[in-house]
Structure formats: structure tokens, C-alpha cells
SEBA-17662 format. One record per residue (C-alpha): residue number from 1; residue in three letters; x, y, z. Coordinates in nm, 3 decimals, decimal comma. Layout:
<recs>
REC  resi  resn       px       py       pz
REC   NUM   ala        X        Y        Z
...
</recs>
This chain:
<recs>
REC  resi  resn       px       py       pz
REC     1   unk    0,000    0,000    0,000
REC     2   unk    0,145    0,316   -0,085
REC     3   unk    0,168    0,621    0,147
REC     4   unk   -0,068    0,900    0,110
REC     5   unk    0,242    1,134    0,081
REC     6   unk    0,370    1,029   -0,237
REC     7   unk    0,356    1,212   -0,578
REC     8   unk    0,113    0,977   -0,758
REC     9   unk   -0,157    1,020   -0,493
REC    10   unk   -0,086    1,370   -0,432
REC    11   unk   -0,137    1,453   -0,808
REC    12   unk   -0,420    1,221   -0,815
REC    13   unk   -0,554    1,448   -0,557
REC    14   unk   -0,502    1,789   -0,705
REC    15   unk   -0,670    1,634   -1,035
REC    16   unk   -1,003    1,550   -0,846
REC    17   unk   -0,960    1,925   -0,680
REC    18   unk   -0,952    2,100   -0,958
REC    19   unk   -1,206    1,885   -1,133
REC    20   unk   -1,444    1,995   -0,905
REC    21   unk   -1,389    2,356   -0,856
REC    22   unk   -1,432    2,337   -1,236
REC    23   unk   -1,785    2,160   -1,190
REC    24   unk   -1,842    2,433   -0,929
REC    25   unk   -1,738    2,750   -1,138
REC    26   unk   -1,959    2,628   -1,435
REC    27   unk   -2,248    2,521   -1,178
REC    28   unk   -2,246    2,871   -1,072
REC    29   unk   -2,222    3,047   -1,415
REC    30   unk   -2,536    2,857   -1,511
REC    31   unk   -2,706    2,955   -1,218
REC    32   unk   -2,601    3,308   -1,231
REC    33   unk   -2,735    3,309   -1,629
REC    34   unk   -3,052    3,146   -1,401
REC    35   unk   -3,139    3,453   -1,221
</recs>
């Protein structure tokens, strides 16, 4: 088992991150376009 400190996990981290603070940006344009 690897350790949660090394780089794979750590990029594989930072990938999911900014794959959702994409999802949130664009869920938040469409809502703004919403009101």
C-alpha cells in the first residue's frame, strides 16, 4: 500500500480538486445566467 504522501496520490488528488472547482465554477455560471 502506498503512502498518502507520495507524488502519484498527491497529483491524483489535485486532479479531483480542480475537477471539481471546475464543476463548481460552471455550476455557478449557469445559475447566475438562471437569475
Amino acid at each position: 500500500m502506498k503512502s498518502l504522501h507520495s507524488h502519484d496520490n498527491y497529483a491524483q488528488f489535485n486532479q479531483y480538486i480542480f475537477i471539481m472547482g471546475i464543476s463548481l465554477i460552471q455550476y455557478n455560471l449557469c445559475r447566475y445566467k438562471l437569475i
